[in-house]
C-alpha positions in Angstrom: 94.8 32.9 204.4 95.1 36.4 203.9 98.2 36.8 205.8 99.6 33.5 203.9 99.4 35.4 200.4 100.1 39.0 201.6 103.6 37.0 203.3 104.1 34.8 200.2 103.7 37.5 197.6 106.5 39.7 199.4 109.0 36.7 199.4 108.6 36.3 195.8 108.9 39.6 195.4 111.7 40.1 198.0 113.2 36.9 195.7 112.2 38.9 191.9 114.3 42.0 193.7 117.6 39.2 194.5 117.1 37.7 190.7 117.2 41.6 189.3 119.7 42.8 191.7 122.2 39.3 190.8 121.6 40.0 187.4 122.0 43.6 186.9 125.0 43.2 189.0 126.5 40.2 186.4 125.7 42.7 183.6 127.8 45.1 185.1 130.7 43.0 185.6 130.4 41.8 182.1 130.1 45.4 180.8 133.0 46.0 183.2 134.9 43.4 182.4 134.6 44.0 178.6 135.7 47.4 179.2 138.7 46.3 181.0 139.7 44.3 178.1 138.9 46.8 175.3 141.4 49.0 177.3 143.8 46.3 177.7 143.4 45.8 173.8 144.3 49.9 173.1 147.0 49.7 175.6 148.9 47.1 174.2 147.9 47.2 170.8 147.8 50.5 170.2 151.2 52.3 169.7 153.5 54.8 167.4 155.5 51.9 165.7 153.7 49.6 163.4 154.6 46.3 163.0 154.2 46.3 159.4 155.1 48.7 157.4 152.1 50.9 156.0 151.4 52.3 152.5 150.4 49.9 150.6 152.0 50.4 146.4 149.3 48.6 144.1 150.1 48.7 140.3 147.2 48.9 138.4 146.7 45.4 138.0 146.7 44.5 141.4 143.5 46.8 141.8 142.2 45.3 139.1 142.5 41.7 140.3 141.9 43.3 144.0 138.6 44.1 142.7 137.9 40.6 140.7 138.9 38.5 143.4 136.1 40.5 145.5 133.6 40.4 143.0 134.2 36.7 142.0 131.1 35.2 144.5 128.9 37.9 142.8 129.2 36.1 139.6 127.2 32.8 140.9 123.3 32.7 140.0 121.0 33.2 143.3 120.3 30.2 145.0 123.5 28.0 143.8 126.1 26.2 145.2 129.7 28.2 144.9 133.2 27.4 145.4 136.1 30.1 145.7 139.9 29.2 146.0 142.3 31.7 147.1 145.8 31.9 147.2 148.2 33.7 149.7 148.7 36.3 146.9 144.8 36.6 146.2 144.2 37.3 149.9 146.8 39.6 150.6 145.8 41.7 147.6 142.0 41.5 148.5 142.9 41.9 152.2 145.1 45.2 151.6 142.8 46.7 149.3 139.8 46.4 151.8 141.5 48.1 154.7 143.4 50.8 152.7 139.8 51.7 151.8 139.7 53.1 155.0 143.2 54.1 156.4 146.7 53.3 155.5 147.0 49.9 156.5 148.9 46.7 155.7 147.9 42.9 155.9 150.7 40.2 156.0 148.9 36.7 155.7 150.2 33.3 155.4 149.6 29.5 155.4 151.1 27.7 158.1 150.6 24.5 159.4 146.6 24.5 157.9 146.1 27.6 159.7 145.6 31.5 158.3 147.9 33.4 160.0 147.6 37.1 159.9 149.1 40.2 161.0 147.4 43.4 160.6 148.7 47.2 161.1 146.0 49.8 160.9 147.0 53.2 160.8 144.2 55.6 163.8 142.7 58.8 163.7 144.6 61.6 165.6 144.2 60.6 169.3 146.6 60.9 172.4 147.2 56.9 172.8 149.1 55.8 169.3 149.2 56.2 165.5 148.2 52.5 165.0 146.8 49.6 165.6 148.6 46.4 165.2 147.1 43.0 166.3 147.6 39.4 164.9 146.1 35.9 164.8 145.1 32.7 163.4 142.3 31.1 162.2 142.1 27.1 161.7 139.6 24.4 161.2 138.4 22.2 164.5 136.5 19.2 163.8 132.8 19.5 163.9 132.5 23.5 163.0 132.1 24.0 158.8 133.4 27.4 160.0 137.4 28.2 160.8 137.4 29.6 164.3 140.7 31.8 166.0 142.7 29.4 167.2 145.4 32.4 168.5 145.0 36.1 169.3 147.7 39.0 169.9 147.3 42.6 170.5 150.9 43.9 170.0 152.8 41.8 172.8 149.3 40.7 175.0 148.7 37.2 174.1 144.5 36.2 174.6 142.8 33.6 175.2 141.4 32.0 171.6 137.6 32.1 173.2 137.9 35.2 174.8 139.0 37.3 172.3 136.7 35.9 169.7 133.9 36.7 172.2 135.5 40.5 171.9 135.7 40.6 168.5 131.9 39.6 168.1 130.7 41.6 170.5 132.5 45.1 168.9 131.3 43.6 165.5 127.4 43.2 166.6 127.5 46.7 168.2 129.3 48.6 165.5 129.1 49.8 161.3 130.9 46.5 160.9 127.8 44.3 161.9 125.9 45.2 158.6 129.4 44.3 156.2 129.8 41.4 158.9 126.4 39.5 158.3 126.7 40.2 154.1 129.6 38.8 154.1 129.4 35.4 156.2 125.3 34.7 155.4 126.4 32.8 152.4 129.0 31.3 153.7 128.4 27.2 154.4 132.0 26.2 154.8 135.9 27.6 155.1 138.3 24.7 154.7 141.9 25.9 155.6 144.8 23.8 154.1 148.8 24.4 153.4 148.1 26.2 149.9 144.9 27.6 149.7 141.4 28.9 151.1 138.2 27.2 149.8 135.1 28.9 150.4 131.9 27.3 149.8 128.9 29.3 149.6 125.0 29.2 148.9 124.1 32.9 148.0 120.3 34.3 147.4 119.4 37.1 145.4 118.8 39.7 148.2 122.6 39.0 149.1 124.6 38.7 146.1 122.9 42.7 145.1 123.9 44.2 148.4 127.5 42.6 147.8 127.5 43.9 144.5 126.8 47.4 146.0 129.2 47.3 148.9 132.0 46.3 146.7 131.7 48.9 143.8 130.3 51.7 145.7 131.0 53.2 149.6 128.2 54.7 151.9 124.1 53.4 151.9 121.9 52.5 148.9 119.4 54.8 149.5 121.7 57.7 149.8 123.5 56.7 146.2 119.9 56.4 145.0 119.5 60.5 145.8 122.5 61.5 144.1 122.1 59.2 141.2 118.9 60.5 141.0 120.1 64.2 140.8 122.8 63.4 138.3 119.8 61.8 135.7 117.6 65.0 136.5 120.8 67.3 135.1 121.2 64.9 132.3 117.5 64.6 131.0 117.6 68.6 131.3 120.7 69.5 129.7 121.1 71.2 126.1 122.4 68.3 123.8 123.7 72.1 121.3 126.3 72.1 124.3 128.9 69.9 125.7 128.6 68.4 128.8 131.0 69.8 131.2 132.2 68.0 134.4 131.6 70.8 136.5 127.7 70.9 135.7 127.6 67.3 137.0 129.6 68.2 140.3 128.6 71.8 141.2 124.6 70.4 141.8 125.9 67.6 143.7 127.9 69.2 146.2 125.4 71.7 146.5 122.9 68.9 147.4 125.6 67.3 149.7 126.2 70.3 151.5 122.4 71.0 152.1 122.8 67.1 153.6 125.4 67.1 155.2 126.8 67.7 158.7 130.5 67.4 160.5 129.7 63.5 160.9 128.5 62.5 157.3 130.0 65.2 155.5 132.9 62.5 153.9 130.8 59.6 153.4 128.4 62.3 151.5 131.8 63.2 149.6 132.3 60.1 148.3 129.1 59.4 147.6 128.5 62.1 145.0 131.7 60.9 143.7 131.2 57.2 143.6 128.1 58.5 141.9 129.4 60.8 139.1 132.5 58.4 138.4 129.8 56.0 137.9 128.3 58.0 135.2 131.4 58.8 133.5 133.0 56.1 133.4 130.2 54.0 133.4 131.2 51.7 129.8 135.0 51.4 131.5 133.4 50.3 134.9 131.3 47.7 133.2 134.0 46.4 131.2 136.5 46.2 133.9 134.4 44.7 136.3 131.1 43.1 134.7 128.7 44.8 137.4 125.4 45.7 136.4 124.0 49.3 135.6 123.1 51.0 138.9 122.3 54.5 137.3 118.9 55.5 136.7 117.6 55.4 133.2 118.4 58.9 131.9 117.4 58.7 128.2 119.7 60.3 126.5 123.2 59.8 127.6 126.2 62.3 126.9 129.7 62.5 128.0 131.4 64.7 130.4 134.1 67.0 129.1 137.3 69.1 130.8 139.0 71.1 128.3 136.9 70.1 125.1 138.3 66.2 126.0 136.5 63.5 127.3 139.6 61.5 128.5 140.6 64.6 130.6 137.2 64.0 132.5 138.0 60.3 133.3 140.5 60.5 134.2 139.9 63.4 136.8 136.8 61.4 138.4 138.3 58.5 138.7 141.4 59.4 140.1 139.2 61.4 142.3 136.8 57.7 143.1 140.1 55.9 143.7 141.2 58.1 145.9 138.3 58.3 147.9 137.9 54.8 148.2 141.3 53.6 148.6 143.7 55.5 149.3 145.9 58.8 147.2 148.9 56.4 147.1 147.1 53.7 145.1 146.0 56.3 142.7 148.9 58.3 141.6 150.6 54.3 141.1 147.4 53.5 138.6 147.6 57.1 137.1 150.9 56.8 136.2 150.8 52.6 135.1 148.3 53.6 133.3 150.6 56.3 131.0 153.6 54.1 130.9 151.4 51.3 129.4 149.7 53.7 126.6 153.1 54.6 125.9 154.0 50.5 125.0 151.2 50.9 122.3 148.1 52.8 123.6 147.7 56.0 122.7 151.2 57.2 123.9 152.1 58.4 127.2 150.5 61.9 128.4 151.1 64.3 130.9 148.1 65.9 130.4 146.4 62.4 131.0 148.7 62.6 133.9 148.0 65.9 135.1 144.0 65.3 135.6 144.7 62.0 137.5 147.1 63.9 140.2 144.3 66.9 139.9 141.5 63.9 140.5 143.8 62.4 143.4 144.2 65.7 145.5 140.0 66.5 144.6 139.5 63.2 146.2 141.8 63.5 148.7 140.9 66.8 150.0 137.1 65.8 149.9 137.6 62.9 152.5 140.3 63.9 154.2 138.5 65.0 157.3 135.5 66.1 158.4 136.2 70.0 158.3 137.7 69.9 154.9 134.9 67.5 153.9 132.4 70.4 154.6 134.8 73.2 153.2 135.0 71.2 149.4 131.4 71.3 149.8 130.8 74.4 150.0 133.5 75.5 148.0 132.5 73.2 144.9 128.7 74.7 145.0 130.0 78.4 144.1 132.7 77.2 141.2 132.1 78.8 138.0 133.9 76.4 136.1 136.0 73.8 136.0 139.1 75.9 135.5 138.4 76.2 139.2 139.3 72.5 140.1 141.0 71.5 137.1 143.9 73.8 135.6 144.2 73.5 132.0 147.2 71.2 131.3 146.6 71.2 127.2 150.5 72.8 126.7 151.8 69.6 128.4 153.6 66.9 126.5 151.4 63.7 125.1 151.3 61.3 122.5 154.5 59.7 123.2 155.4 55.8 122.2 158.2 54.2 124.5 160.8 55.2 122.3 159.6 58.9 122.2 159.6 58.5 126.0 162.8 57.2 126.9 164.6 60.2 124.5 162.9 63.1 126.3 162.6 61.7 129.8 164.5 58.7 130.4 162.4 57.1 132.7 160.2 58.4 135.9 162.8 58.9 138.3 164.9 61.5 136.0 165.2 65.3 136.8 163.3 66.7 133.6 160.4 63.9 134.4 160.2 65.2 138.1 160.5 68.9 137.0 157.2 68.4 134.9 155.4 66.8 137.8 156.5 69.6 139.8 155.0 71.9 137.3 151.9 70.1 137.3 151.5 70.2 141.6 152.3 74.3 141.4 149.4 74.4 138.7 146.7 72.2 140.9 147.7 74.2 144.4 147.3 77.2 142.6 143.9 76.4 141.5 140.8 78.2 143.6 139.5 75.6 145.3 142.7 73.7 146.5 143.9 77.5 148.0 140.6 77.7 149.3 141.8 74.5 151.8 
């Protein structure tokens, strides 16, 4: 009897050892097989000519619809059934603002035949292989799925299997940043019905969901790193002598002090815009609410006073956000709503400015220069803890032109694309790369 068990025990275990050793062995051609394709994917998709052409040119209301289309399932109550429908036009504007968040991009989508056909151009980090990224495919309702699945896959000229490359494109998701963005955005979702005009999403949001979407979509990196810097702007505020103006600088210098004591070569940019998302937040906190109904996110501070560049609020606005937009979309999209913004002040706002003008394009290249990679991300850090004032990131533009109405405008300057207009500009870029910290780059 002995013998029987001692002999049966090793089969099983000579059988457990076959079962691991099949198993391992299917892993590895899985995990092999995967990797194949990934590489398939770079080699074909991956290239130095995009198929669309990149650098996207929002006027200011695009972002501002861009930015309502994507907050538009935020405004249902927890718990209720929701409906969006979009138009080719809403999801190409929603679609290019999203990616440009991150890179130069571009998003071509259409309705054809009840499908959603895209094509997609995604501009890569500096790497040996190609400058982009260009794939396309469909997505299309199949009877018994609430859900639209891809129907049809390319990655530049390779053509995929529908199944397989959906089983790709879930599996990079679930093991990347994306997964988190992923799941936010499709746990609502109950149903996507495709047709030849529109998109109709139906959706069942709870409470939990609709706050983190809130969050996502009007600020970049965690919640609980926002909640550090937010905190550190109301600890300045609640300490600061209301016999003295605010000055922008007092709110950044801490910041990116506190950033650079955080930070390290991996972080250091979502840090950046962080502390900027933060502070813009602050400043422009009753324009943010009124242009976007989202709910206060700053940490009761008491007393509230505005920042100031120059003795001028405005000059502070429009410095941070410039500097948000930039950070969080792209340079491009920012100069465009800078200088919308002047031409429709000039119509009957409060004229046209260049010194308006001059703190958005100083904003823009503060922004840019924050995220624009890694190194430079830790050099503005380190640079904007030592300022001694804002003169050091902001050059006084106070002897520029201003106050002009359309007809005041079109006498001096014609129109944007004239010499004297482009000689001003000029004047105004020699005046920010002159200033300490953008020589310090």
């Amino acid at each position: 009897m002995k013998t029987f068990f001692s002999n049966y025990t090793m089969r099983c275990s000579r059988h457990t050892v076959a079962l691991l050793n099949a198993g391992l062995r299917m892993l590895l051609y899985c995990v092999g097989g995967l990797l194949i394709l990934c590489m398939m994917l770079v080699f074909f998709g991956v290239g130095d000519k995009p198929e669309l052409e990149v650098g996207w040119s929002p006027t200011r209301d695009d972002l501002v619809r861009a930015k309502k289309i994507l907050h538009e399932g935020a405004k249902t109550k927890p718990d209720e059934v929701g409906i969006i429908e979009l138009t080719v036009a809403d999801l190409n504007l929603a679609g290019n603002y999203l990616l440009n968040r991150y890179s130069k991009s571009a998003v071509d989508l259409e309705f054809k035949h009840n499908e959603l056909r895209f094509k997609v151009t995604m501009t890569l980090p500096a790497n040996k292989v190609g400058k982009y990224l260009n794939v396309s495919f469909r997505l299309g309702n199949v009877e018994g799925n609430e859900l639209p699945v891809i129907t049809k896959f390319k990655a530049g000229k390779l053509l995929l299997p529908a199944k397989l490359a959906a089983f790709v494109i879930d599996t990079v998701i679930q093991h990347s940043s994306l997964n988190e963005y992923f799941i936010l955005a499709t746990r609502p979702i109950k149903a996507v019905k495709i047709d030849a005009e529109k998109l109709t999403i139906t959706y069942y949001p709870n409470k939990d969901t609709l706050i983190q979407a809130r969050n996502f979509l009007t600020h970049t990196g965690d919640n609980s790193t926002l909640n550090i810097y937010q905190q550190k702007l109301a600890d300045i505020v609640a300490k600061h002598d209301a016999a003295w103006r605010l000055s922008l600088a007092d709110l950044l210098r801490p910041l990116f002090e506190l950033a650079y004591q955080r930070s390290t070569l991996e972080n250091a940019i979502d840090e950046n815009r962080v502390v900027i998302s933060a502070i813009n937040d602050y400043v422009n906190k009753k324009e943010t609410k009124k242009l976007l109904s989202v709910p206060d996110s700053m940490p009761a501070t008491g007393q509230q006073y505005s920042a100031f560049l120059y003795k001028r609020i405005d000059l502070a606005q429009h410095f941070i956000g410039s500097a948000a937009l930039t950070a969080s979309v792209n340079k491009q999209a920012a100069q465009i709503a800078g200088e919308e913004k002047e031409l429709s002040d000039a119509q009957g706002g409060s004229g046209f400015s260049f010194i308006d003008l001059a703190a958005d394009k100083a904003g823009t290249r503060f922004g840019e220069m924050a995220t624009s990679s890694p190194e430079n991300a830790r050099k503005m850090q380190k640079a904007m803890s030592e300022i001694k004032d804002y003169s050091d990131f902001m050059p006084d533009p106070r002897d520029l032109p201003e106050h002009m109405n359309e007809a005041d405008f079109k006498q001096r300057f014609e129109s944007v694309n004239s010499p004297v207009y482009q000689d001003i500009l000029k004047q105004i870029d020699a005046r920010i790369s002159a200033a300490p910290i953008y020589n310090a780059q």
